[in-house]
N, C-alpha and C positions, 0 to 999 in steps of 0.2 A: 182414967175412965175408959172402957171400952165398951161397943156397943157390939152385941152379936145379934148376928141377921140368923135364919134359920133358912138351908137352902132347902130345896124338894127337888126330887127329882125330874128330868124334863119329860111329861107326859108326852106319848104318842101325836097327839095333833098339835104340839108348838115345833116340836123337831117337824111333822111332815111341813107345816107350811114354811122352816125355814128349808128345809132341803129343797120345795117348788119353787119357791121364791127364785134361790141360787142358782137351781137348774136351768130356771128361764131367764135369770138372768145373763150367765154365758154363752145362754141362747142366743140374747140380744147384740150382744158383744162380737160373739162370731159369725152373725151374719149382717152385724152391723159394718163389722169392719173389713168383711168381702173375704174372708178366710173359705166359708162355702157358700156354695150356691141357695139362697133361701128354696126348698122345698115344703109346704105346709103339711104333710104327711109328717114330716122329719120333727116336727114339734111333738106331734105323742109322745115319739120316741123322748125328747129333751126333758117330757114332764114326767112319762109315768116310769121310766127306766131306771133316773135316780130315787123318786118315790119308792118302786118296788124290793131295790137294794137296801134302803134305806128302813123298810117294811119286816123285811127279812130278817136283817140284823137287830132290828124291835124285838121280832120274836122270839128269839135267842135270848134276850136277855130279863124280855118280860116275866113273870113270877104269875101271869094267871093268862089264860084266854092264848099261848103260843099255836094253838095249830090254826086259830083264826087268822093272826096276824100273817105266819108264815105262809098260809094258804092264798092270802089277798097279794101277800108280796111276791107269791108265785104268779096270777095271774097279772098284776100290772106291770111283772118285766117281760112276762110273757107277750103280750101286748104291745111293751113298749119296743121288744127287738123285731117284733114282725114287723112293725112298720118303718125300722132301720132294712132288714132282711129281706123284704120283701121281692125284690129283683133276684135276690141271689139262691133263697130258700124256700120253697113252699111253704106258706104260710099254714097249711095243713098241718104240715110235720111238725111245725112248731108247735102248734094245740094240742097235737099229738103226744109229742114229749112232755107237754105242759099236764097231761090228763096223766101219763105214767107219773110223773114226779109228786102229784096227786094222790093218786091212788095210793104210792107207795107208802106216803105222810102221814096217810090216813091212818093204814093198816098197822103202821109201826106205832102211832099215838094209841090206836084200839089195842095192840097187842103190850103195851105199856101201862095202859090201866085196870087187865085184868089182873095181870101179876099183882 
């Protein structure tokens, strides 16, 4: 006798909160264990950097709503390396790049559904 279970796929919001979870959890780990210097800036970066990677590659494989996804995952790694970057990069530039990779997404998704 065998029993079959019926899997589904893992929606968008059980993967993000396992990827925050994990994120901040190595968080805790690495600055628990003195590897770096706790920085509270440095936590954006720990939460939304894998969220946004994590967002991105959603949108890739989602089947409805991808330039939403893609778009949110553009801004929350955006975000999340400015405040990794910030000493070293104008936090400007980075928005800046953030708004071309933007635009670009936009135009190719519009240019994709008139065809």
């Amino acid at each position: 006798m065998s029993i079959r279970v019926k899997s589904e796929r893992l929606n968008y919001g059980a993967g993000a909160l396992v990827v925050f979870a994990a994120s901040l959890g190595v968080a805790a780990i690495v600055y628990g264990g003195g590897v770096l210097v706790f920085e509270p800036l440095n936590l954006i970066a720990w939460a939304l950097s894998p969220l946004g990677v994590y967002t991105i590659i959603y949108a890739f494989k989602a089947r409805k709503d991808n330039l939403y996804y893609l778009s949110w995952g553009l801004i929350m790694l955006a975000f999340g390396l400015s405040s990794i970057l910030y000493k070293v990069v104008n936090v400007i530039v980075l928005f800046g790049i953030l708004l071309i990779f933007l635009a670009i997404i936009g135009s190719l998704m519009y240019w994709r559904r008139s065809r």
